[in-house]
C-alpha positions as CSV (number, residue, x, y, z in Angstrom):
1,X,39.7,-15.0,-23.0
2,X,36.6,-13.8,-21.2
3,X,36.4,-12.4,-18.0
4,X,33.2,-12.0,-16.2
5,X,33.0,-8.3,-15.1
6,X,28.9,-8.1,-14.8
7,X,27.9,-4.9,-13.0
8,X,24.2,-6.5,-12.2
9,X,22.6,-9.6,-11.4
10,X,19.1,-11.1,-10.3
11,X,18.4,-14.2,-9.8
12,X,15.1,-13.3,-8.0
13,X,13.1,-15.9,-10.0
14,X,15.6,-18.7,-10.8
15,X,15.8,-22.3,-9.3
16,X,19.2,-22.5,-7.9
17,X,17.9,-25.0,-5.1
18,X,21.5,-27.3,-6.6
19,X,23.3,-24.1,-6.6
20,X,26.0,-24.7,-3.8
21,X,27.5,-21.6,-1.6
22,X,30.8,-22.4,-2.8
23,X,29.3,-21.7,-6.3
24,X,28.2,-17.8,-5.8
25,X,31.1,-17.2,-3.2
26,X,33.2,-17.6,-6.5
27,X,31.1,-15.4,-8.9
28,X,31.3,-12.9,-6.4
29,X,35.4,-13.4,-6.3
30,X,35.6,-12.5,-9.7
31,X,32.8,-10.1,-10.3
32,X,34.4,-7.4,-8.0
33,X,32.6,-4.3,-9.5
34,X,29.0,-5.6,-9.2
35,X,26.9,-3.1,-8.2
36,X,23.6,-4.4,-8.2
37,X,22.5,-7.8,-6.7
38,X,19.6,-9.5,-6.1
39,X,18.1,-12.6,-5.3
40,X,15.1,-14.3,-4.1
41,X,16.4,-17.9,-2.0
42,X,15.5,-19.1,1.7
43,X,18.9,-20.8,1.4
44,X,21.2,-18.3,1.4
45,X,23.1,-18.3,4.6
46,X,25.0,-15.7,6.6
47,X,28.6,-17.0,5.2
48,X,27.3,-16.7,1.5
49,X,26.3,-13.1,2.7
50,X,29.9,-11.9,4.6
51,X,31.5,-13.6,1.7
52,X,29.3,-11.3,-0.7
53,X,30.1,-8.3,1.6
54,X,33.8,-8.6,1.1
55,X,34.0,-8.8,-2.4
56,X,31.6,-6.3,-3.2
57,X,33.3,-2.9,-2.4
58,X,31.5,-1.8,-5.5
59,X,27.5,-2.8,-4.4
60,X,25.3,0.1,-4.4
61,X,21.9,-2.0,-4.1
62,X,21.2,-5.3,-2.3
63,X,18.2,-7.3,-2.2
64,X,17.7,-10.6,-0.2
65,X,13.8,-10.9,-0.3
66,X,12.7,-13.8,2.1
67,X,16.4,-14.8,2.8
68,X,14.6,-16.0,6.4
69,X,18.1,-17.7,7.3
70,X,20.0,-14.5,7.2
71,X,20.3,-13.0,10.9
72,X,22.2,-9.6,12.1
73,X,25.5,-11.3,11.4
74,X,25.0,-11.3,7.5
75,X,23.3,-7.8,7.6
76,X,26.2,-6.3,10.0
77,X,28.8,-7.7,6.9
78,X,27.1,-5.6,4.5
79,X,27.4,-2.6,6.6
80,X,30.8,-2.9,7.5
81,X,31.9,-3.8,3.7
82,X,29.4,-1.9,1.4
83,X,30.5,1.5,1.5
84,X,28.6,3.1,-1.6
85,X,25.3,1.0,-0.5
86,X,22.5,3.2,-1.6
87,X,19.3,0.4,-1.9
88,X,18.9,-2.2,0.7
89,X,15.8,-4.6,0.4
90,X,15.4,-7.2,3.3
91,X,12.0,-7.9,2.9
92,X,10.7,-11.1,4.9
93,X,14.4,-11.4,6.5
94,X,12.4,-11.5,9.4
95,X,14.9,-12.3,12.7
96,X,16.8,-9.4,11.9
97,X,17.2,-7.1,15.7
98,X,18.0,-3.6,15.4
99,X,21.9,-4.2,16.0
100,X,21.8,-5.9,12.8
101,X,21.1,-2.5,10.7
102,X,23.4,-0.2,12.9
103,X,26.2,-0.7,10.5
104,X,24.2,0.2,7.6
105,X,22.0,3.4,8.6
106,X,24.6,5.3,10.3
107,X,26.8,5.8,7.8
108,X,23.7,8.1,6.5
109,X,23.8,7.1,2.5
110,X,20.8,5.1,2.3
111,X,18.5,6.2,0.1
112,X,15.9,3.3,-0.5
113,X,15.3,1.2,2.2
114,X,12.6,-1.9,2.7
115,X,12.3,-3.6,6.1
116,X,9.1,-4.9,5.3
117,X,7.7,-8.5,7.7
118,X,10.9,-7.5,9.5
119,X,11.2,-7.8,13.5
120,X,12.8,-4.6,14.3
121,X,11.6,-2.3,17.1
122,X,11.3,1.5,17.3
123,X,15.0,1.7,17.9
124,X,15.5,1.2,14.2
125,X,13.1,3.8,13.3
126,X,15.3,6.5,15.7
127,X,18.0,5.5,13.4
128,X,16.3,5.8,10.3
129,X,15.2,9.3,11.8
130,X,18.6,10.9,13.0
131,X,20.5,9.6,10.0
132,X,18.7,8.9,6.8
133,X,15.9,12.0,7.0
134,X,17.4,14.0,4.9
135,X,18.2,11.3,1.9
136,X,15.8,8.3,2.4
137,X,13.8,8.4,-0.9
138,X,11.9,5.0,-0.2
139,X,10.7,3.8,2.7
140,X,8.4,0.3,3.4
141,X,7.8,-0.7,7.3
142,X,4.8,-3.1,5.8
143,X,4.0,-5.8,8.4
144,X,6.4,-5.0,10.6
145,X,4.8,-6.1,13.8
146,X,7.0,-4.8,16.4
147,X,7.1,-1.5,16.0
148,X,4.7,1.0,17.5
149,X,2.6,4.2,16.6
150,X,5.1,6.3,18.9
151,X,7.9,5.0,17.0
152,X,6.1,5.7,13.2
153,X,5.6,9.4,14.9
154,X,9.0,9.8,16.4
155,X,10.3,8.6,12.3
156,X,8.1,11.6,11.1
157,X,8.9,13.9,13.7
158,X,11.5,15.8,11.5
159,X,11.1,16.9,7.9
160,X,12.0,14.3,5.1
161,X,12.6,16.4,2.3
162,X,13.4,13.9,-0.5
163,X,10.8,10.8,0.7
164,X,8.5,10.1,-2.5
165,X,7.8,6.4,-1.5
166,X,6.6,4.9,2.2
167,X,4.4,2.1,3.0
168,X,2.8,1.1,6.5
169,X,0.6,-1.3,5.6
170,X,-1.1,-2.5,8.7
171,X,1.6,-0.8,10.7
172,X,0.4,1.4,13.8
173,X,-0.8,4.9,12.6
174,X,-3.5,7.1,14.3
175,X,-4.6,10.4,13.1
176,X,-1.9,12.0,14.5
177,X,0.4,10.0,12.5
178,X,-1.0,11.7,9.5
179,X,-0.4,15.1,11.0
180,X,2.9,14.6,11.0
181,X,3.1,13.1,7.5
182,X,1.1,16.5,6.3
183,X,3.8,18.3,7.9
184,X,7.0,17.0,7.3
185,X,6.6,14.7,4.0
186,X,5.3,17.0,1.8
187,X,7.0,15.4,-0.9
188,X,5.6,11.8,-0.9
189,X,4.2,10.5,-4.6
190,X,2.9,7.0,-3.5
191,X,1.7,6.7,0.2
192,X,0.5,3.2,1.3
193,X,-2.0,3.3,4.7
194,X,-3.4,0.5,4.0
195,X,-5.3,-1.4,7.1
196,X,-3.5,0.8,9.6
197,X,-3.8,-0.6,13.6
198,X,-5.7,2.7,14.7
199,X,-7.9,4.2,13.1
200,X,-7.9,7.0,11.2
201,X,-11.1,9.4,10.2
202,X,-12.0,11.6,7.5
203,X,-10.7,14.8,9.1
204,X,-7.3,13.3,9.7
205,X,-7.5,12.0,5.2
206,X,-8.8,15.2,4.7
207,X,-6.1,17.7,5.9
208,X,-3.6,14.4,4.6
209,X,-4.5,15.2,0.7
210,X,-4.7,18.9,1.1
211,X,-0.9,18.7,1.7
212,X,0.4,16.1,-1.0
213,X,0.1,18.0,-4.4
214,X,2.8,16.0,-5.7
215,X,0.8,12.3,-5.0
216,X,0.3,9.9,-7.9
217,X,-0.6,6.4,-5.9
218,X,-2.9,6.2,-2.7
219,X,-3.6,3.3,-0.7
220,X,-6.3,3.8,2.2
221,X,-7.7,0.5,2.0
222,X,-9.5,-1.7,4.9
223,X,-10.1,1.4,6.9
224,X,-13.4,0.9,8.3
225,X,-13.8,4.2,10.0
226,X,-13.2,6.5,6.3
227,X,-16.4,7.4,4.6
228,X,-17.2,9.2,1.4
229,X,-14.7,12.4,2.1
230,X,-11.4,10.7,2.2
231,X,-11.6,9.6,-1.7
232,X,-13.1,13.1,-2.2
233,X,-10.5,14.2,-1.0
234,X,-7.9,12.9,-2.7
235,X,-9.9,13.3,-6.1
236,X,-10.2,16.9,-5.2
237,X,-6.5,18.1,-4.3
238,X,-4.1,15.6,-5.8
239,X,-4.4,16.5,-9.1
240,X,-1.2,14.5,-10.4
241,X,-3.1,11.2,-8.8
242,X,-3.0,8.4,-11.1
243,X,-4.1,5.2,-9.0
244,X,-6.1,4.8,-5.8
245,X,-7.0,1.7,-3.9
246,X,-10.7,2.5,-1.7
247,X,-10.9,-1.3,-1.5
248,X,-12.8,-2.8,2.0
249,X,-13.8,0.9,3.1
250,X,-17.9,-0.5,3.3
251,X,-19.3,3.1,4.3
252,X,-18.3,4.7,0.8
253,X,-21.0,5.1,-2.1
254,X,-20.8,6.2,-5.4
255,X,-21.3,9.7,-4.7
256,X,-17.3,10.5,-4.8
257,X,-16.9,8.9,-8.3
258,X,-20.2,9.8,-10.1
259,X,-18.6,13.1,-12.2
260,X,-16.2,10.7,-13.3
261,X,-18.4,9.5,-15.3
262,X,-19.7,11.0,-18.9
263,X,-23.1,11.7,-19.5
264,X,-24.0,9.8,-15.9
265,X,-27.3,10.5,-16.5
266,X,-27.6,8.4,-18.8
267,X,-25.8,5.8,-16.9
268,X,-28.0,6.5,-14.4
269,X,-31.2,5.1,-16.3
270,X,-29.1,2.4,-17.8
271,X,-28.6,1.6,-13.7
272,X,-32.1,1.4,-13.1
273,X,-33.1,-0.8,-16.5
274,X,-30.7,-3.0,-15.4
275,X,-32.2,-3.5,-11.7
276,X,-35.6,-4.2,-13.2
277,X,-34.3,-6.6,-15.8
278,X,-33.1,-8.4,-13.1
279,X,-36.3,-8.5,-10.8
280,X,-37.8,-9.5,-13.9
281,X,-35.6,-12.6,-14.0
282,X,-36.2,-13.5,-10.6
283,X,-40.0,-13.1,-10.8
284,X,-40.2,-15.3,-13.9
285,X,-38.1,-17.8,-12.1
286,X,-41.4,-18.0,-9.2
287,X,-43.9,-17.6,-11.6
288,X,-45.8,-21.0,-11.2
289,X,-48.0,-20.0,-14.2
290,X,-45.0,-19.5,-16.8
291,X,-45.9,-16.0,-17.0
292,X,-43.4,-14.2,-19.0
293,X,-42.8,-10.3,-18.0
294,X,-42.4,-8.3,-21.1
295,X,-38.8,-7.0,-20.9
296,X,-38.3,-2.7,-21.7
297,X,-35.8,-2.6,-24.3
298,X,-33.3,0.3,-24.3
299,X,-30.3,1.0,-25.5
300,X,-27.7,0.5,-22.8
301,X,-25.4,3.1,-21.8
302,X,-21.9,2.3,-20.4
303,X,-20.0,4.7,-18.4
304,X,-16.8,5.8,-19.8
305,X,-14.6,8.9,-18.5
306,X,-15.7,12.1,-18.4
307,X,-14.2,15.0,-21.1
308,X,-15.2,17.2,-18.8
309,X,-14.4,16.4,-15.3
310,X,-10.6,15.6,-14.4
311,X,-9.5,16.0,-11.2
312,X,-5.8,16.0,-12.9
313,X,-3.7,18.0,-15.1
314,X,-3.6,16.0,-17.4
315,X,-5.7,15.9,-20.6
316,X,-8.8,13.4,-20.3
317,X,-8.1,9.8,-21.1
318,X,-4.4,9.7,-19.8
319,X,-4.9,6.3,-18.3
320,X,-5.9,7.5,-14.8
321,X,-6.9,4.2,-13.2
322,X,-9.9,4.1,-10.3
323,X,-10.3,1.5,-8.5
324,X,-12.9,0.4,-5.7
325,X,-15.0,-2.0,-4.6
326,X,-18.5,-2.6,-2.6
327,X,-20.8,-4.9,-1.4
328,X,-20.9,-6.2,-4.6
329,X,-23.7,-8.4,-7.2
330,X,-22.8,-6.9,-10.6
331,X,-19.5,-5.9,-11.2
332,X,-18.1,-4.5,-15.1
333,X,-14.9,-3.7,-16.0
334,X,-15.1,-0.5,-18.5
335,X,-13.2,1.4,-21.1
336,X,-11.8,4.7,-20.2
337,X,-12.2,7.4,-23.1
338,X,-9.2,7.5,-25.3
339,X,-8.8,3.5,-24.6
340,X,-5.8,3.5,-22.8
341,X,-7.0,1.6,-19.6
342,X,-10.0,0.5,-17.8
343,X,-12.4,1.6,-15.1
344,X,-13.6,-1.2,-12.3
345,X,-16.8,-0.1,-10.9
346,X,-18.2,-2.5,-8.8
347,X,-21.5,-1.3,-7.1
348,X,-25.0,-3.2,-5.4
349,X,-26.8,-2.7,-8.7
């Protein structure tokens, strides 16, 4: 006879609007050595939650993404019940106080945490400071509107040795909020500032990327006050950097990007043809005689990435992404050399 003894579930994307409480509470009765559970409902209640708590001596990550009816009840279960938690995911559980996550981050074993569109205060971020600093490995504080920029500092006051992963994406951080993310997270691989509350400048970038050798994904979007320096800088001294978003940043040109491409000087003509091909159009378009405007044929020249410039270790063609984007009329997705993925260059030409 079968008996159910699944270790993971995720029912993130499933319709289980007809599924009744009663209905998990009894999966969870007899699937006692679950260590992985996730799921993705607005339904899910704080009883469903205790009752998942109690069973689940064995649950090392939990995710209740958008579970908006869960409150610091449910979250103080898990806590209290969930002794080898390592992953907790409560994105969008968004009337959860600090009391609710007491239980959980002072036992000091978190090791990926997301509290993203969540209401806590700088209280939680003490917490998260005095007892996860030395194993937290992820870290997202998107959205999370009450928190403050001396609470972010106070979080990155003291070294986090094993942090690869943190996102504030519009969360308060000033330029000396990136000081103290040059000093004490030396370890970071993705980093996600993206539309920050105060703003940062290119000095602040600057001394950010000299001090993350080990970065792979950058986010600096919708930071007005950045200009062409902060993506030189991260093209220059992260070399392992694979993807970078410079989207909404309307004071950078093309000058950071330009030995990305091989053979720009061709590319570079093949810019210019295009511009007067299409003042050409426009002109025969107001031309009340019918004039047509003989049209220079060339061969046209895409970019493509450079075998000679890499800002990585890696060999050329690796499938190092760029994006950006400008104030933009003519936009052209390209292929990188070796074919492996694609260049978006949007630009005014």
């Amino acid at each position: 006879m079968y008996v159910p003894d699944l270790l993971s579930l995720d029912i993130s994307y499933v319709d289980i609007r007809k599924c009744s409480g009663t209905c998990l509470e009894t999966f969870f009765q007899h699937n006692r050595n679950l260590a992985k559970f996730t799921i993705h409902w607005k339904d899910l209640t704080n009883g469903i939650v205790s009752s998942m708590a109690s069973e689940g001596e064995m649950l090392e990550e939990i995710a209740l993404v958008d579970c908006d009816q869960v409150t610091c009840s449910g979250i103080q279960d898990i806590g209290k019940h969930c002794q080898k938690l390592r992953g907790l995911d409560l994105k969008g559980v968004c009337f959860l106080t600090d009391a609710a996550l007491w239980p959980c981050l002072s036992r000091g074993q978190l090791r990926h945490l997301s509290l993203a569109e969540c209401g806590i205060s700088d209280v939680t971020l003490r917490w998260i400071c005095q007892y996860l600093s030395e194993t937290v490995e992820s870290l997202d504080l998107a959205w999370c509107d009450e928190i403050t920029e001396t609470g972010v500092n106070t979080l990155l006051s003291r070294d986090h040795p094993n942090l690869r992963t943190l996102s504030l994406h519009q969360g308060p951080a000033s330029d000396h909020t990136l000081t103290l993310l040059a000093e004490h997270c030396s370890q970071l691989t993705s980093l996600v500032l993206c539309s920050v509350r105060f703003g940062i400048d290119d000095e602040a970038v600057v001394n950010l990327a000299q001090r993350l050798p080990h970065l792979t994904k950058i986010d600096i979007s919708w930071n007005s006050g950045l200009t062409d320096k902060s993506p030189s800088a991260f093209l220059t001294f992260c070399q392992k950097l694979e993807w970078a978003n410079f989207a909404g940043i309307k004071r950078i040109t093309s000058e950071p990007f330009i030995h990305l491409i091989s053979d720009d000087g061709s590319w570079l003509k093949t810019q210019a043809m295009l511009r007067k091909d299409r003042l050409d159009r426009q002109r025969r378009q107001v031309d009340a005689g019918g004039t047509q405007v003989d049209k220079e044929t060339r061969p046209v020249r895409l970019p493509f990435r450079s075998g000679v410039f890499c800002t990585t270790s890696v060999l050329p063609g690796s499938g190092i992404l760029w994006t950006w984007w400008m104030t933009s009329t003519w936009q052209e997705s390209l292929p990188c050399a070796g074919g492996r993925s694609r260049f978006r260059i949007t630009t005014d030409s």
